[in-house]
C-alpha positions in Angstrom: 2.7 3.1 4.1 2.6 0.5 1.5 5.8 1.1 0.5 7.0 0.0 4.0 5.2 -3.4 2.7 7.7 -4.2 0.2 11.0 -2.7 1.9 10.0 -4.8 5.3 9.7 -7.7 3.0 12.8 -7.6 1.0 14.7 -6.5 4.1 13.6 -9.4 6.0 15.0 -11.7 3.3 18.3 -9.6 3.4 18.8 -9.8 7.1 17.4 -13.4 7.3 14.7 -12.8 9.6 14.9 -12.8 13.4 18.0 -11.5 15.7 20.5 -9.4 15.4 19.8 -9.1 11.5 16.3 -7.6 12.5 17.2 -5.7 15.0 20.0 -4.1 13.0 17.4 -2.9 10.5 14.7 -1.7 13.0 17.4 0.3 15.0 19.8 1.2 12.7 19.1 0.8 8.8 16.0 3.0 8.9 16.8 6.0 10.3 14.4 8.4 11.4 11.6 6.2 11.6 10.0 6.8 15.0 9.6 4.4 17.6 6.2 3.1 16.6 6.9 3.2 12.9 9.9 0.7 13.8 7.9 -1.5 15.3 5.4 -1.6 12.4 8.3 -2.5 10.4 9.0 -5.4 12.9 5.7 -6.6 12.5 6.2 -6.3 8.9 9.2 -8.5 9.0 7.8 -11.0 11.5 4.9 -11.6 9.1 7.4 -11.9 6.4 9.4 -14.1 8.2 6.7 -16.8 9.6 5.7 -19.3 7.1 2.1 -19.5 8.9 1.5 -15.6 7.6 3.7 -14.5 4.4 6.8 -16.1 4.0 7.0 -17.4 1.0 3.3 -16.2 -0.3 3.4 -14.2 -3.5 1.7 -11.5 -2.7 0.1 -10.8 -6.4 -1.3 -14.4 -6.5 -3.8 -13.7 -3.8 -7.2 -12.8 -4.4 -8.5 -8.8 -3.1 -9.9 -10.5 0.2 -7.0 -12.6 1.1 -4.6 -9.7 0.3 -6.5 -7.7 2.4 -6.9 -10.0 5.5 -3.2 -11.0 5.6 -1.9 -7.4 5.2 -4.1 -5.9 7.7 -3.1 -8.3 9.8 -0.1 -6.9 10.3 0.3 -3.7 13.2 0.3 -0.8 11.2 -1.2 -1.3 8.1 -4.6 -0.4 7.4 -7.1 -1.2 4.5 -6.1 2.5 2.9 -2.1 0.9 3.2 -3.6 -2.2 1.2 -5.3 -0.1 -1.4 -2.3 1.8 -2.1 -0.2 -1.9 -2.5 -2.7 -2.6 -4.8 -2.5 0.3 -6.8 0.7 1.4 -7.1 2.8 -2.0 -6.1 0.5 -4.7 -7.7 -1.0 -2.4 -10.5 -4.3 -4.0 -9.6 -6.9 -2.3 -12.3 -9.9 -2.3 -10.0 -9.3 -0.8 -6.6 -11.3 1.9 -5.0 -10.0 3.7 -2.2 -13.0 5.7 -0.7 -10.6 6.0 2.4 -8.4 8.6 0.5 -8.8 12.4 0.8 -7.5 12.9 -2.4 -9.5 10.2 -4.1 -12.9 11.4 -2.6 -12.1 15.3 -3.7 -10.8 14.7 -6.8 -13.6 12.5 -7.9 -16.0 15.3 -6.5 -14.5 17.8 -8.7 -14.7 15.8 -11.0 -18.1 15.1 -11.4 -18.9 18.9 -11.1 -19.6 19.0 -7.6 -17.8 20.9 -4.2 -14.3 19.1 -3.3 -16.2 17.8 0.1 -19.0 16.4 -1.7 -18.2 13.0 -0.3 -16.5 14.0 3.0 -19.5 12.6 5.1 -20.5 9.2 6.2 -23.3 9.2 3.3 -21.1 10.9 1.1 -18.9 8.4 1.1 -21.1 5.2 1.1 -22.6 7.4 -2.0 -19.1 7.6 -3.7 -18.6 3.6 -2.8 -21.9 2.8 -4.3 -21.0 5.5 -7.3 -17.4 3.6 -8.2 -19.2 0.4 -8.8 -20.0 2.1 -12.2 -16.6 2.1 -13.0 -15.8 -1.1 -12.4 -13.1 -3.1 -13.4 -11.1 0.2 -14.3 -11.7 2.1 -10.7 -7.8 2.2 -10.4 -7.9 4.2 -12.9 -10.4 6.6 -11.7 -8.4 6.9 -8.5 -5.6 8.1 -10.6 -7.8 10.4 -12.5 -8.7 12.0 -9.1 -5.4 12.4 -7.9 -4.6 14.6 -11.0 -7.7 16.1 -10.5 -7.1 17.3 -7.1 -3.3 17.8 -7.7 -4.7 21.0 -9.8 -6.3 22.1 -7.2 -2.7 22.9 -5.2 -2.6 26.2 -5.8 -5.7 27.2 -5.2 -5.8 25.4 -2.1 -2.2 27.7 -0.5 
């Protein structure tokens, strides 16, 4: 998740990087993470930890592409992972995320129509092309929809 982002990255620094300090917090300071979640968390400190990748690199000076390449980069983190950083860690006002379930129904409901409006291939290019409209606030929308779906919990038990 993109929270894993940030803890990875301030653990790093903690530990100071590489050996036992790493391994320590992959095997032992996050437990119940699962085997593969561990090593996304290595790879998160790795990156965080090479000067080539993200040491050092501010992560809110970088521009929506950059951000994006350097963060995927890393095993485990996905553009929906990058979206959320930029949301909810970087407050970034104009981020999209067509990749969310939540985003994509609450929007639909939204705008009047069935939660799974956008659920399909063209539904969601259509909802892509759509939040260009609400551009540079579409963080905001995204927010929006969340609340909008979140009253939809108990309806949906």
């Amino acid at each position: 998740t993109a929270d894993l982002v940030l803890n990875a990255k301030y653990a790093e620094r903690k530990v100071k990087g590489e050996g036992e300090g790493l391994k320590q917090f992959v095997n032992g300071a996050r437990p119940g993470l699962s085997r593969s979640k561990r090593e996304y968390v290595q790879s998160l400190a790795e990156h965080f930890s090479d000067p080539e990748r993200l040491k050092d690199v501010d992560l809110s000076d970088l521009s929506e592409e950059e951000l994006s390449e350097r963060l995927t980069a890393v095993k485990g983190l996905g553009e929906w992972s990058v979206e959320m950083f930029k949301i909810f860690k970087l407050r970034r006002p104009d981020v999209f995320s067509v990749g969310d379930l939540a985003v994509r129904k609450g929007t639909a409901l939204i705008l009047g129509h069935k939660a799974d409006k956008f659920e399909s291939s063209k539904g969601k290019k259509e909802l892509k092309e759509l939040a260009e409209k609400f551009s540079p606030y579409r963080s905001l929308v995204c927010m929006l929809a969340y609340e909008r779906w979140d009253q939809e919990k108990p309806k949906r038990k």
